[in-house]
C-alpha positions as CSV (number, residue, x, y, z in Angstrom):
1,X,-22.7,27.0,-2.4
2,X,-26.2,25.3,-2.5
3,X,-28.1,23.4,-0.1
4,X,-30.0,21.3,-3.1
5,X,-29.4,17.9,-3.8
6,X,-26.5,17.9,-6.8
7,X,-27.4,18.4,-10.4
8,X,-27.9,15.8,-12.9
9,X,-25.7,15.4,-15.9
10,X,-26.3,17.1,-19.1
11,X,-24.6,17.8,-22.4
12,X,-21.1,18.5,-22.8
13,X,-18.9,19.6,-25.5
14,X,-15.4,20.0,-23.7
15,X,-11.9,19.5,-25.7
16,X,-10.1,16.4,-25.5
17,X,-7.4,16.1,-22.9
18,X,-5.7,12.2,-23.3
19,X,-7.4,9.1,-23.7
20,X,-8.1,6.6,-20.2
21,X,-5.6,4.5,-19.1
22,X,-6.5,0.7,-18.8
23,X,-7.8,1.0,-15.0
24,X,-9.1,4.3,-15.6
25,X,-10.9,2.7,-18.2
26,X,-11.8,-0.5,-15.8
27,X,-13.5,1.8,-13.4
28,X,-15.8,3.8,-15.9
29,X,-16.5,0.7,-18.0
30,X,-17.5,-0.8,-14.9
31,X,-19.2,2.0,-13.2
32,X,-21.6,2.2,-16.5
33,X,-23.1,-0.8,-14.5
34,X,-22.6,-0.8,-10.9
35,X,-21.5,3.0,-10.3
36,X,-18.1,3.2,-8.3
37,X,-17.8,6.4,-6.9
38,X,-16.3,6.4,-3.4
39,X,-16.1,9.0,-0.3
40,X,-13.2,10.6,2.1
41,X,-14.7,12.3,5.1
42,X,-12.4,14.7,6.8
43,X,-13.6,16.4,10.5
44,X,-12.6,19.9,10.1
45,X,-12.0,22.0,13.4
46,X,-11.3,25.7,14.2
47,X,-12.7,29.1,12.7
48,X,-14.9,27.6,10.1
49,X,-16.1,29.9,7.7
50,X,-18.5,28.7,5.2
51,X,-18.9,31.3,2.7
52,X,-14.9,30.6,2.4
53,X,-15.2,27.0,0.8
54,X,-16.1,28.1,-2.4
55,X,-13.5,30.6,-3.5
56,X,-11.3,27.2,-1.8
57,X,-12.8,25.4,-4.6
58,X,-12.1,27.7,-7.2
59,X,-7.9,27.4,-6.2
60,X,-8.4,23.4,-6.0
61,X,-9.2,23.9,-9.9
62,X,-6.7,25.8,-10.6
63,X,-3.6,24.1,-8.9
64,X,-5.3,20.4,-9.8
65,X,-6.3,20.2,-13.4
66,X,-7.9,16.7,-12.7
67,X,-10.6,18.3,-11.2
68,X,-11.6,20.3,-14.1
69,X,-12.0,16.9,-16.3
70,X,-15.4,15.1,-17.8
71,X,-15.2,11.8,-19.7
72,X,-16.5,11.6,-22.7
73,X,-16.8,8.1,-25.0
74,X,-15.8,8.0,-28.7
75,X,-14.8,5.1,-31.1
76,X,-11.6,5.2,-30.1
77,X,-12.5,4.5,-26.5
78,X,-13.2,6.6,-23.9
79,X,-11.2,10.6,-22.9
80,X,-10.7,12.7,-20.7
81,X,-12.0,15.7,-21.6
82,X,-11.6,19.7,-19.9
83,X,-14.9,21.3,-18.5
84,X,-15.5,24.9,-17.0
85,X,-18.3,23.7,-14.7
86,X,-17.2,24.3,-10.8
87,X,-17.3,21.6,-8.2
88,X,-20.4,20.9,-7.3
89,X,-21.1,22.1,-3.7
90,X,-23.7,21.6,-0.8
91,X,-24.0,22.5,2.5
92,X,-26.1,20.4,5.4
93,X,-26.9,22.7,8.2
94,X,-28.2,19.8,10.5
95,X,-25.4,18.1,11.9
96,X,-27.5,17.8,15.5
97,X,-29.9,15.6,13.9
98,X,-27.7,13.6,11.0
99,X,-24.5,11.9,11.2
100,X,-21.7,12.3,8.3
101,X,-21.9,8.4,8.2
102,X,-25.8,9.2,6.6
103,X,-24.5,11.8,4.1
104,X,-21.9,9.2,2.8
105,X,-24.2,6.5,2.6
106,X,-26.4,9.0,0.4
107,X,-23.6,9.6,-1.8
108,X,-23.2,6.1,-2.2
109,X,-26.6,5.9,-3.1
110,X,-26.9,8.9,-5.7
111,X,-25.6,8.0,-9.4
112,X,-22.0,10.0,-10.6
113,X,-22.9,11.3,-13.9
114,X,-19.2,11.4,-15.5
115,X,-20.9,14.5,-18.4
116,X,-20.1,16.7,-17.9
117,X,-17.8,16.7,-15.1
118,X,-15.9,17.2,-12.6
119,X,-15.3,14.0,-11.4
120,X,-15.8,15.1,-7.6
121,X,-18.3,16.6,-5.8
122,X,-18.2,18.2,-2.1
123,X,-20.8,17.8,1.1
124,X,-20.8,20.0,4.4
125,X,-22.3,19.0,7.2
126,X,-22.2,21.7,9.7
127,X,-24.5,22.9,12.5
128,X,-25.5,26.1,13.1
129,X,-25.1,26.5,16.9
130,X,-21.5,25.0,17.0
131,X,-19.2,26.9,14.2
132,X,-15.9,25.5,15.3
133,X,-16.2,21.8,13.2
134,X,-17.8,20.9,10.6
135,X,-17.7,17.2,8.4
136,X,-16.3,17.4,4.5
137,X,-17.1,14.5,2.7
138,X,-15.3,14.6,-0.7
139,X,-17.0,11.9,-3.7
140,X,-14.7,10.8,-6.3
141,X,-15.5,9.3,-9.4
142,X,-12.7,6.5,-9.2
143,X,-12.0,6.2,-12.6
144,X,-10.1,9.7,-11.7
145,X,-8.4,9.1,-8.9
146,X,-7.5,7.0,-5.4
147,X,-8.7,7.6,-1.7
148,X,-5.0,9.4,-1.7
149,X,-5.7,11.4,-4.3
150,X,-9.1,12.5,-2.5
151,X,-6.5,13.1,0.9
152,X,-4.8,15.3,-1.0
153,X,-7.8,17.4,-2.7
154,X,-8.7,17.6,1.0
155,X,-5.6,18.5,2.7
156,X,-5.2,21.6,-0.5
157,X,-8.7,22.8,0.2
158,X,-7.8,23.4,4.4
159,X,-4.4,24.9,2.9
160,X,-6.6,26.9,1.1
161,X,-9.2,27.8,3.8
162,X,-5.9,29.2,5.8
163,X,-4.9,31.1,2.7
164,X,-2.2,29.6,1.0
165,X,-0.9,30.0,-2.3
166,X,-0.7,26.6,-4.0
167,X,1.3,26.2,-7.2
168,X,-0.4,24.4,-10.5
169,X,0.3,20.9,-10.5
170,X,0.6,18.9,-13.8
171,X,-1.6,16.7,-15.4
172,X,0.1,13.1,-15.4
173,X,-0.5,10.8,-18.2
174,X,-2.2,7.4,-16.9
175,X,0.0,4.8,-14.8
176,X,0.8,1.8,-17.3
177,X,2.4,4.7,-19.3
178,X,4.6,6.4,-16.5
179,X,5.2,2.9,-15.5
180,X,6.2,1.0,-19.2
181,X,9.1,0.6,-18.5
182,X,8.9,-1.5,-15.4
183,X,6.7,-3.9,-17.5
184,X,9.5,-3.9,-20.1
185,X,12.3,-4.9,-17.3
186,X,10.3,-7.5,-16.0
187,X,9.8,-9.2,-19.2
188,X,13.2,-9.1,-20.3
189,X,14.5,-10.9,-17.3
190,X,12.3,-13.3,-17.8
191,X,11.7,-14.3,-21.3
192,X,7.9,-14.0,-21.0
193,X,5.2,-12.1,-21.4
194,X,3.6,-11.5,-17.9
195,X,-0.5,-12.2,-18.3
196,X,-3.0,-13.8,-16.2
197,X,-6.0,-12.5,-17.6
198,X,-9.0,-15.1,-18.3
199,X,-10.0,-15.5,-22.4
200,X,-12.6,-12.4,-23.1
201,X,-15.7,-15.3,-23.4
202,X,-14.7,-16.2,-19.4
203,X,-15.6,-12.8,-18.7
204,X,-18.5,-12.2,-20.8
205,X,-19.9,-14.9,-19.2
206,X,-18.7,-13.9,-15.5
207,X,-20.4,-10.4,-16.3
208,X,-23.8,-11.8,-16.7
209,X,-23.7,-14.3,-13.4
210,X,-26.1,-12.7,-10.1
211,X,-23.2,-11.5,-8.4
212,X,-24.3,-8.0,-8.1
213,X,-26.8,-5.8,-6.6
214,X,-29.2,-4.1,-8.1
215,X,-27.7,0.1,-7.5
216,X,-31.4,1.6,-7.6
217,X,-32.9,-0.3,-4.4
218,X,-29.1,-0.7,-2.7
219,X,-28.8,0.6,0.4
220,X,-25.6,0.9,2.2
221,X,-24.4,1.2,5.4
222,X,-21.4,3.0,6.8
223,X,-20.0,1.8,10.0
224,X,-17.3,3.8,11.7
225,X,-15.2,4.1,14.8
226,X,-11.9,5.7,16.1
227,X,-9.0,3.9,18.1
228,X,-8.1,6.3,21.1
229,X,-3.7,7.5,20.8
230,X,-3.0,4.6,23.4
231,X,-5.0,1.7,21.3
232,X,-3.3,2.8,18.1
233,X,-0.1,3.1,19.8
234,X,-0.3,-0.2,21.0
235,X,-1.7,-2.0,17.8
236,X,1.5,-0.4,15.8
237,X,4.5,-1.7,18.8
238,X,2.8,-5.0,19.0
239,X,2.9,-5.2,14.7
240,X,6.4,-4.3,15.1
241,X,7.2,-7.3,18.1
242,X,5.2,-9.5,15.9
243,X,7.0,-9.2,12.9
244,X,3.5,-7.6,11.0
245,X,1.7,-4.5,9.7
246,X,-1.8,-3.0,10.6
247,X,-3.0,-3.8,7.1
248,X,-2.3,-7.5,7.9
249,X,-3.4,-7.4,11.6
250,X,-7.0,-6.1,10.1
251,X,-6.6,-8.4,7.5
252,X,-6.5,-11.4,10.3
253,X,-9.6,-10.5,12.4
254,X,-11.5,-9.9,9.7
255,X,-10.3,-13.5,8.7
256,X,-11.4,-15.0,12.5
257,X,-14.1,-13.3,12.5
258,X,-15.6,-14.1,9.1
259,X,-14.9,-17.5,10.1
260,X,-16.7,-17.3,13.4
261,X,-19.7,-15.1,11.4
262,X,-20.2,-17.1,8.2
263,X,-18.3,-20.5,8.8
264,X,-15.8,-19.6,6.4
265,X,-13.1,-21.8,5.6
266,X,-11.0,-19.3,3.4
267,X,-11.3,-15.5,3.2
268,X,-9.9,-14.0,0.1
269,X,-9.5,-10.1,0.5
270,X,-8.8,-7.4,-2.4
271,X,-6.0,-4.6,-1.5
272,X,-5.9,-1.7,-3.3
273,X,-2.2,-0.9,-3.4
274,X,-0.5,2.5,-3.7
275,X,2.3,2.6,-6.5
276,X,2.9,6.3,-6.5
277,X,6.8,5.5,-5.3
278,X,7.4,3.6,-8.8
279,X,5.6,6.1,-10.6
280,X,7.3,9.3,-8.9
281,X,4.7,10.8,-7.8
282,X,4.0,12.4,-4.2
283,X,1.0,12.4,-2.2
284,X,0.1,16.3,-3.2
285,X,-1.0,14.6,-6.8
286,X,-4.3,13.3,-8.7
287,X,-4.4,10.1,-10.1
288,X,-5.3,6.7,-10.3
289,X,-2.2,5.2,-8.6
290,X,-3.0,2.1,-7.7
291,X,-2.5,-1.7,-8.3
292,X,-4.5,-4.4,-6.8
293,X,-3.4,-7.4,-4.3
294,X,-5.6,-9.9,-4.1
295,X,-4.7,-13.2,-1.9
296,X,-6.7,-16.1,-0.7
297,X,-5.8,-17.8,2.7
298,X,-7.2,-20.2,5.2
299,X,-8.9,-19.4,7.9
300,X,-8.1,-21.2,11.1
301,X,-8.3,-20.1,14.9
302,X,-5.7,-22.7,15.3
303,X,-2.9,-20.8,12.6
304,X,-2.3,-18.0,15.9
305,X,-3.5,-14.6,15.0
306,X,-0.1,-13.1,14.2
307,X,0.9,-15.9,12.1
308,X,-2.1,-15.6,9.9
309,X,-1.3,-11.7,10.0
310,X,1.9,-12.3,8.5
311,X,0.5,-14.3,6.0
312,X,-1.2,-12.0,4.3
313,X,2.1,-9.6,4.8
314,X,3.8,-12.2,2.7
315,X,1.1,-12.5,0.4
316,X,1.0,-8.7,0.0
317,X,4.6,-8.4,-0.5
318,X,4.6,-10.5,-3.5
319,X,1.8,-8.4,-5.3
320,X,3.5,-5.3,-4.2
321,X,6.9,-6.0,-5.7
322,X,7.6,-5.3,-9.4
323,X,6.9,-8.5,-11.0
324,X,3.9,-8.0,-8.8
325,X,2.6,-4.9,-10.2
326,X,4.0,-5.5,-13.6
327,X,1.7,-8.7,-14.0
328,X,-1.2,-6.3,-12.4
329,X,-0.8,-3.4,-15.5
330,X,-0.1,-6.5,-17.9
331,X,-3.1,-8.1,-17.5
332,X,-5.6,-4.6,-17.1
333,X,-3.8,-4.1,-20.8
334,X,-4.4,-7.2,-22.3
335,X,-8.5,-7.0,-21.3
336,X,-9.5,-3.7,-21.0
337,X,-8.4,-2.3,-24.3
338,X,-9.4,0.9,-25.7
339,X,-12.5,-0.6,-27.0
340,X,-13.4,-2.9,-24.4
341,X,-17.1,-2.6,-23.6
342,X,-18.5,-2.5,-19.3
343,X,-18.9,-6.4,-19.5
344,X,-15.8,-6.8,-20.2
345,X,-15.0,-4.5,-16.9
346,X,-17.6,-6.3,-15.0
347,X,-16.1,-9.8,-15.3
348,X,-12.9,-8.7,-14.5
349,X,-13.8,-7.6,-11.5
350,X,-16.4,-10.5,-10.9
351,X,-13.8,-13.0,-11.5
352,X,-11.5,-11.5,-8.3
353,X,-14.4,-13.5,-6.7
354,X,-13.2,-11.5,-3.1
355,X,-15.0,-11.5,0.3
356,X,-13.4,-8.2,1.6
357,X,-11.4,-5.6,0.9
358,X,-9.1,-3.6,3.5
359,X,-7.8,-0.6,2.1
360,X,-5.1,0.8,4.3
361,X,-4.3,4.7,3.6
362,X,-1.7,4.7,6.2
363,X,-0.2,7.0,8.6
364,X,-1.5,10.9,6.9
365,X,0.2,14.3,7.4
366,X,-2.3,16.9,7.1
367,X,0.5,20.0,6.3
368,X,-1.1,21.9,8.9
369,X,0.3,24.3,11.1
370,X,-0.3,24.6,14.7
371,X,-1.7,28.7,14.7
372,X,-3.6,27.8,11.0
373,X,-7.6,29.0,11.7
374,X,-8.3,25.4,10.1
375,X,-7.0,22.0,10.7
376,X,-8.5,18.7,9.8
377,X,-8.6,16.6,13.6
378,X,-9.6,12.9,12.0
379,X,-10.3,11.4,8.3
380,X,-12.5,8.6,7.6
381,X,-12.5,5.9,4.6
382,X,-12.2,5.5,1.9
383,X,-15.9,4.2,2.0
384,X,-16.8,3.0,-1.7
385,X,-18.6,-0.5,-2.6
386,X,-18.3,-2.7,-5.7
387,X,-22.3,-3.6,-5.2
388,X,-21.7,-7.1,-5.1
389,X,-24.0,-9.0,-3.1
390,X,-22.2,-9.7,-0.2
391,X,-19.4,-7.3,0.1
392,X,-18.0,-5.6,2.7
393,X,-15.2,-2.9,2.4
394,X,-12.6,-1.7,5.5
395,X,-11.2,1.7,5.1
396,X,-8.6,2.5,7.6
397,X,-6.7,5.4,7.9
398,X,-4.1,7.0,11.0
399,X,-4.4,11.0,11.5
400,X,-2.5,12.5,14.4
401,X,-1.2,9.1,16.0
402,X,-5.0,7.8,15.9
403,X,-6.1,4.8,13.4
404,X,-9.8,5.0,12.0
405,X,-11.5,2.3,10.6
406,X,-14.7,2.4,8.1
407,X,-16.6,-0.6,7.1
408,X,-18.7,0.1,4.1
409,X,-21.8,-2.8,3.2
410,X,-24.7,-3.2,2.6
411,X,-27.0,-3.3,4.9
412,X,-27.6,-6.4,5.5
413,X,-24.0,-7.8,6.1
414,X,-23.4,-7.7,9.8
415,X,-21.5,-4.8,11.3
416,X,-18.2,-6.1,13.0
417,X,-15.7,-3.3,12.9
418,X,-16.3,-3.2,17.2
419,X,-15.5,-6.8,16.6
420,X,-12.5,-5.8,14.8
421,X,-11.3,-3.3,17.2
422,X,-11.4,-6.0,20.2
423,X,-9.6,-8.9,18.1
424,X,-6.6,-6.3,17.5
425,X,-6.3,-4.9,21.2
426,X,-6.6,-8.4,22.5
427,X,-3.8,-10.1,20.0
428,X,-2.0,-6.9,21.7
429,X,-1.0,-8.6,24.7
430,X,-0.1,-12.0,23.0
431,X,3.3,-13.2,23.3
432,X,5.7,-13.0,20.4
433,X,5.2,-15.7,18.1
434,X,8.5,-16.1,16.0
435,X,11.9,-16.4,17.1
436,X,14.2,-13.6,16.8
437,X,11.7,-10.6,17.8
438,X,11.5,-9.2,21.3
């Protein structure tokens, strides 16, 4: 493992593996402009070991052949394609002086050279006087995979650390094709082709509009903090009284907040969805599993905080059903064909016109054991930006009955995950709202 800064890319002649799927292909096209690489921090506790990671590494390769991928463009469109290089590794021995909030917002800031690969890379930050913890922040590229994808790479490599044996897993071919025939059943039910997509000159034209920042002079900002057992314990019985979920409770102070912030009348907020269920895959796998919710609401103190949450539940239930997701895979394959070019990614994206996005990971097992030497003790993120010009990103994720929250931005949107943290806990003690829940 090295402690310089990661190397840049270089020539590549791998083999062909299988062509990108349409939002594979979204995320590269549109990375070739505003680079979308994200991060997944895990705090790692116990007999820590770092001459141990990379032989760890070496077994992530071998049981996840995603990791052992480049992407490579030809006039067929742009592949997947194998590579023998290793993961690129560092290690940070100054974790009394720099935060892992720093590192991420470094990775944020360095480039993810897709040739040659692998799409991920791995940061340590660990201190020399205190060998029982250390922070591993895994980077993905995203055209390869989610922020559960980059949960799993992490839970493998602690596996690994406490010397398990981990079978090979396959290499899946990309979403709209696992998922064809969901797209199929939809439209024979209804008679129609399901397509929302603006005309390819709408996006052109979205593509070149000053929505975006420029990546070599960005410079984000990582904002995170942890919800004690008793707060997230609280936050989850009160979503239950109140007829909601934690994804919608965020989703509502951020909306009162904004409001109270920026004056803002509507907040429209992008959800990255997992579909792994109708695709058949577990959480152990690699991919880019995902659909994307995106709904637009009002934003009124007077609508009660719960109501508004469960507005967006609503919302969120309609994206996340299968005419939901169908419409979703219909309209990434009707734009971003195998030849579309990055402006065609960049006014897709522009044209989702969203003020947030909240990206809920969930409750996490880590598979560990109680006597294991390693166990991860809290996970941050995912922290990743779209660089446009006003963005700002939630990441929230719940490891061992305790939720943590990331707010990813740049640097000159306000902070207001603390804000965040006291909407929810007060909207705690409210009184049910709806009839028919106690």
């Amino acid at each position: 493992m090295n402690t310089e800064p990661f190397p840049r890319s270089r020539a590549s002649g791998a083999d062909m593996v299988r062509p990108l799927g349409p939002h594979e292909r979204l995320l590269y096209l549109y990375s070739q402009q505003h680079p979308r690489h994200f991060c997944v921090t895990a705090e790692l506790t116990g007999r820590i070991e770092l001459q141990a990671f990379e032989p760890a590494l070496r077994q992530l390769q071998a049981r996840h052949p995603a990791l052992s991928l480049s992407i490579q463009d030809a006039d067929t469109g742009p592949y997947f394609a194998r590579e023998t290089r290793p993961i690129p590794s560092r290690i940070v021995m100054d974790a009394a002086s720099v935060c892992w909030q720093q590192l991420v917002e470094e990775e944020l800031r360095t480039d993810f050279p897709t040739s040659p690969g692998p799409l991920a890379r791995l940061t340590l930050l660990a201190d020399r006087q205190a060998g029982g913890r250390c922070m591993a922040i895994l980077t993905f590229h995203h055209a390869m995979g989610d922020a559960l994808s980059a949960v799993a790479v992490l839970n493998d490599l602690v596996h690994c650390l406490n010397g398990r044996n981990l079978p090979t897993l396959p290499h899946r071919p990309p979403v709209e094709t696992m998922l064809a025939g969901l797209r199929q059943e939809i439209v024979g039910e209804t008679g129609v082709p399901i397509s929302e997509a603006p005309s390819s000159a709408v996006l052109r034209q979205i593509a070149q509009k000053p929505l975006w920042r420029d990546f070599a002079t960005d410079r984000p900002r990582v904002d995170a903090i942890q919800f004690s057992t008793l707060e997230s314990e609280r936050l989850i019985n009160a979503c239950r009284r109140q007829a909601a979920t934690v994804q919608g409770a965020l989703c509502a102070a951020l909306a009162l907040i904004s409001a109270s912030l920026r004056r803002m009348e509507t907040l429209t907020v992008v959800t990255p969805m997992s579909i792994r269920p109708q695709a058949k895959v577990d959480r152990s796998e690699i991919g880019l599993f995902l659909a994307i919710g995106t709904l637009t609401l009002p934003v009124s103190a007077e609508t009660g905080f719960w109501a508004m949450a469960r507005q967006f539940n609503s919302g969120l239930a309609r994206a996340r059903s299968d005419a939901g997701i169908a419409t979703w895979l219909g309209r990434l394959e009707q734009v971003i064909t195998p030849t579309a070019d990055s402006d065609m990614a960049c006014g897709l994206i522009g044209a989702l016109t969203y003020d947030a996005v909240v990206s809920n990971l969930g409750v996490l097992d880590t598979g560990g054991k109680a006597d294991d030497d390693v166990q991860i003790s809290a996970l941050w993120g995912p922290c990743v930006l779209g660089r446009l010009n006003n963005e700002c990103v939630i990441g929230a994720a719940t490891v061992h009955g305790r939720l943590h929250l990331t707010q990813t931005a740049p640097a000159h949107v306000p902070a207001v995950i603390d804000r965040i943290q006291s909407v929810v806990l007060a909207a705690c003690e409210a009184p049910v709202e709806i009839s028919g829940h106690a």
